[in-house]
N, C-alpha and C positions, 0 to 999 in steps of 0.2 A: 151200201146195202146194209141192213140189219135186217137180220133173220132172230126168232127167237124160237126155243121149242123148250118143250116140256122141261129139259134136262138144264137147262142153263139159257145164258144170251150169248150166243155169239154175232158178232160186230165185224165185219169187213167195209170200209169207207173206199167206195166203189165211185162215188159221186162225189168231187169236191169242187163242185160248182167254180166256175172259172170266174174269180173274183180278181179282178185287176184295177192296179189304180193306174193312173196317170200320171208321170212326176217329168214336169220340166225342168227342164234347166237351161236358165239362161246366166249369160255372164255376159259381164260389160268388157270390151275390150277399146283399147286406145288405139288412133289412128295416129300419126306420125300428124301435126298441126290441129289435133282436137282441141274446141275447147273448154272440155271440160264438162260441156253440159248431159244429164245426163239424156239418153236418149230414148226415143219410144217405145212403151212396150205392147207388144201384141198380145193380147186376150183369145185364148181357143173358145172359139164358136161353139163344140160341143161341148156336153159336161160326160165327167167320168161317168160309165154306169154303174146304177145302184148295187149294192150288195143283193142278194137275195136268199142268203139264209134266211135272215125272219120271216119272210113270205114261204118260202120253203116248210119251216119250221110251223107256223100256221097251217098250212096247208094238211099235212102228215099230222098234224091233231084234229083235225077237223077229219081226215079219212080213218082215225084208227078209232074216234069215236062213233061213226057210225057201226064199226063193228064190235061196240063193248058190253058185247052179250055174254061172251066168254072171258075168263081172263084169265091169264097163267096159270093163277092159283088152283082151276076148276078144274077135276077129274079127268074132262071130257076136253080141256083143250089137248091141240097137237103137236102145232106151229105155226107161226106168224109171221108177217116182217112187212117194211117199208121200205118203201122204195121213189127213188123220182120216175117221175113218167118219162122221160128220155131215156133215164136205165131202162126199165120196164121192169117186169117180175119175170124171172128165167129158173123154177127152181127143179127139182125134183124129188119128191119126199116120202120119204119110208112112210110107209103105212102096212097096217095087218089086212091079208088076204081076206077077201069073205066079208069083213067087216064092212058098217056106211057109215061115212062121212059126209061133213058138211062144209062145203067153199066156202068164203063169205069175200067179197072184190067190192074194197070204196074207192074211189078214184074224186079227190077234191082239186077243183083246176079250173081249164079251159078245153072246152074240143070233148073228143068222145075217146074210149080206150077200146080196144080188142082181147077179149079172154078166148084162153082156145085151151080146152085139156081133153084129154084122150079117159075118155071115161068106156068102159065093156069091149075096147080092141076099136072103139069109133070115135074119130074126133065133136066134140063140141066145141063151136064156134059161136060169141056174141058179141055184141057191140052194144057197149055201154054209156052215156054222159059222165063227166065229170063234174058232177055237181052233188057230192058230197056223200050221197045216199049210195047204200049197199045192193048186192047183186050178190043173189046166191045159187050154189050149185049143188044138186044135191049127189051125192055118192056112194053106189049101192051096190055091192060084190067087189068091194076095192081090190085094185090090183094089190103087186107089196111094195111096188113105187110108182108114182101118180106124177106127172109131167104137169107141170102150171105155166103158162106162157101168157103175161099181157103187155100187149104195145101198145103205145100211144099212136094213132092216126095221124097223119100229118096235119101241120100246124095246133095241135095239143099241146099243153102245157099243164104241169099239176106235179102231186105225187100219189101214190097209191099204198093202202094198206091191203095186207089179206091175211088172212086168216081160215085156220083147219081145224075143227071139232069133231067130235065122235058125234052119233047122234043119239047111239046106244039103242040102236032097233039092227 
């Protein structure tokens, strides 16, 4: 998970994608009247799977540029972060009471994702594609912490940026 906000970045690697190789070993051993020759090797049928950082890593630029309306640097950003769509987004974020803010959910992938935040004591709930483009939520009498939840649907695959801006209205 990377979360960023106003004051700094903080980093917790919540997702370290299960990268495994495959390593055989084989060794030749002697039979009492061998001789000598050596003997057949057996070839595994599947191949190791691929890495998927770089797809990973593609992915999460492609959802953080849909939402680079804001950037750290601006007045009005809040907080950010990325995330894989198996983790999902679980945050909960200070915000000033009274004040409106603005959601911003990219989701770049496969399948469709679920936003649900609890905005005036009432949940919202949507369902979104993972297809690159943003999905916004607007927020108006903010609590002073604001609950963000998005999962991925079954069989979904991707990663998700979001992002929180003042609106200054």
């Amino acid at each position: 998970m990377t979360t960023r906000t106003r004051f700094g970045v903080n980093s917790a690697v919540l997702y370290a994608g299960l990268l495994s190789a495959v390593v055989m070993v084989t060794g030749c051993t002697e039979k009492s009247g061998s001789t000598g020759e050596p003997t057949e090797q057996v070839t595994p049928t599947t191949a190791p799977p691929q890495p998927t950082g770089t797809n990973d890593k593609r992915l999460g630029e492609q959802a953080e540029a849909a939402l680079d309306t804001v950037t750290i640097d601006d007045p009005e950003f809040v907080e950010s972060g990325l995330e894989s769509l198996a983790d999902g987004i679980h945050t909960d974020s200070p915000l000033i009471r009274g004040k409106s803010y603005q959601l911003g959910v990219a989701c770049a992938g496969q399948g469709k994702a679920k936003l649900s935040v609890q905005i005036e004591g009432e949940p919202v709930v949507r369902s979104f594609d993972c297809d690159g483009t943003a999905v916004h939520q607007r927020i108006t009498k903010a609590p002073s912490r604001l609950r963000v939840d998005v999962d991925g649907e079954p069989g979904s695959s991707g990663m998700i940026a979001w992002r929180i801006s003042e609106t200054g209205t």
